[in-house]
N, C-alpha and C positions, 0 to 999 in steps of 0.2 A: 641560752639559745643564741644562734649566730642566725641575726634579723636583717636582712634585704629592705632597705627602706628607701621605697623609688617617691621620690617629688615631680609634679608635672607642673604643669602653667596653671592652675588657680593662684596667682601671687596674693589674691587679697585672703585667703585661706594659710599661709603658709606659716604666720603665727602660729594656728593652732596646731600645725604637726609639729612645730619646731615643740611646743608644750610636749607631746606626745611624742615625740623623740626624747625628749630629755627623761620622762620618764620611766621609758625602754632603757636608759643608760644606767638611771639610778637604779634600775633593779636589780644591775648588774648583766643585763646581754650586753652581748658583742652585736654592734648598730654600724653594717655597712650602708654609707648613704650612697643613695644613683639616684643621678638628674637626666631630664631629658636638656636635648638643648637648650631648648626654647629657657631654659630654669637658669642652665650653666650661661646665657648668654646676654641676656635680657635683662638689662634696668629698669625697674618700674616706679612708680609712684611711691609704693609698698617697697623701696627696697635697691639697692646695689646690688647686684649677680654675686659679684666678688666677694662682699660680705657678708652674702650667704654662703657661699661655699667654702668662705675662712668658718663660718659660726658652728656649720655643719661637721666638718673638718677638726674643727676644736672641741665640741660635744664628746663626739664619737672614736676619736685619736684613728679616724682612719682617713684613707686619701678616699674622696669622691669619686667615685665610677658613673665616669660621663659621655662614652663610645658604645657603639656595638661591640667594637673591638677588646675593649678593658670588662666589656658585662660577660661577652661568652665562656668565658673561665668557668663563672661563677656556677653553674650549672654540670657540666663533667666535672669539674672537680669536687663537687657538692662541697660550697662551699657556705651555704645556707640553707636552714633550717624551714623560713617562710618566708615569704617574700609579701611586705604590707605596702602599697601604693597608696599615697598622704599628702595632697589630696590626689581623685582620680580623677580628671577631665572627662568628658564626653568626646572629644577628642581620641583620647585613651583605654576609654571605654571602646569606642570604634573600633581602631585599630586591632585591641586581644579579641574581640567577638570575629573580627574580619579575618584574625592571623597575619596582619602586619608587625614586621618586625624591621622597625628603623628608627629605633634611637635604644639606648641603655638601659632604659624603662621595660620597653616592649620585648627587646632580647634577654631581659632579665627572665623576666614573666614565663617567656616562652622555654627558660633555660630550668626554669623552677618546673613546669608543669611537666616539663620531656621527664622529671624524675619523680613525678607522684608527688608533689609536697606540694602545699596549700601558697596561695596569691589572696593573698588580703585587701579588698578593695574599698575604700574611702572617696565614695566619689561625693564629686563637687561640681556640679554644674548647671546654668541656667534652661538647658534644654535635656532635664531627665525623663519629664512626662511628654517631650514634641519628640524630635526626629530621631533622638537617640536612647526614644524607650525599645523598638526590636534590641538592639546591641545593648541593654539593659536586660531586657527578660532571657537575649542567649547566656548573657554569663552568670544569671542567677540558676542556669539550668546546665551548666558546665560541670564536670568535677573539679574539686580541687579549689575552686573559686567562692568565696567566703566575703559576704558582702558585711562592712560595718553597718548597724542598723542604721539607715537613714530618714530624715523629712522634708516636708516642701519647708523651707525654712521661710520665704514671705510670694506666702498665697496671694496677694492681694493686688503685690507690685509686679512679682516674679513668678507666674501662674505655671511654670512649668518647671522651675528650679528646683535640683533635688538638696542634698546639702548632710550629710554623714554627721552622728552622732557624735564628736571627737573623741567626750569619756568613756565611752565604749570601745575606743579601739584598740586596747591593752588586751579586754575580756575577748575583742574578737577574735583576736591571735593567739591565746591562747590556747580559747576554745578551738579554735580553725585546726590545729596540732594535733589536736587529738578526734579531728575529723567533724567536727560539731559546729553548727551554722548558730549562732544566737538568734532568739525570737524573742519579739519579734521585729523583723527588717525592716519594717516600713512602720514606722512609730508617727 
């Protein structure tokens, strides 16, 4: 399969897509990476920009897609299969429920979905169950939109934080392809 693999601003999550990227590679897809800015720009604690996007870049043997400009291809020319968001911000969650389309990520999505094909969503954020549960239950009720199962990953510290299954998100894409939502989503 030729897989869309958008990364947003969870950087302290981005370990684990980088695992699960790498897995998409060793199975043999073809793994175009797109970043949002904030991803292609931003040094964090977790991380240099730049050598994420050399690591990405070398996994993948392809150039990152980091514009509006370099994502809208990708869609008329169908030039993917699914498109999986790893992780998916609240932020970003926003934006596709809203039909914002301003950064690489969201003009992907939006590029994927104008053609019928599934948007795999791995979200990641500390306000799934507050402000950004509506823009949660819109795209659980979207076509095409195919959520990795996810949990409150720490109830206790982080009472609204949602937080994606990660070894799931192979089964979800795959599943998502042939139209099928894994259950259950909220583990």
């Amino acid at each position: 399969m030729n897989i869309g693999f958008g990364l947003t601003g969870s950087f302290c999550t981005h370990s684990y897509a980088i695992e699960v990227l790498k897995g998409l590679v060793d199975r043999g897809h073809n793994v175009i990476p797109i970043v949002t800015d904030m991803v292609y720009n931003t040094d964090t604690r977790f991380g240099k920009a730049n050598c994420l996007i050399a690591e990405l870049e070398r996994l993948t043997g392809n150039t990152v897609v980091n514009s509006v400009v370099t994502a809208e291809p990708l869609g008329p020319n169908n030039m993917i299969d699914v498109f999986a968001i790893v992780p998916c911000t609240s932020n970003t969650l926003s934006k596709l429920a809203n039909a914002i389309t301003d950064n690489a990520v969201t003009m992907t999505a939006k590029a994927i979905m104008r053609n019928n094909k599934p948007v795999v969503v791995a979200i990641a954020t500390n306000d799934g169950l507050g402000l950004s549960m509506p823009n949660l239950a819109t795209l659980m009720n979207s076509k095409n939109v195919y959520f990795v199962p996810f949990h409150q990953d720490n109830f206790e510290k982080k009472p609204k934080s949602l937080m994606a299954k990660w070894e799931l998100t192979e089964r979800t894409i795959e599943e998502a392809v042939k139209g099928n939502q894994i259950q259950p989503v909220l583990c």
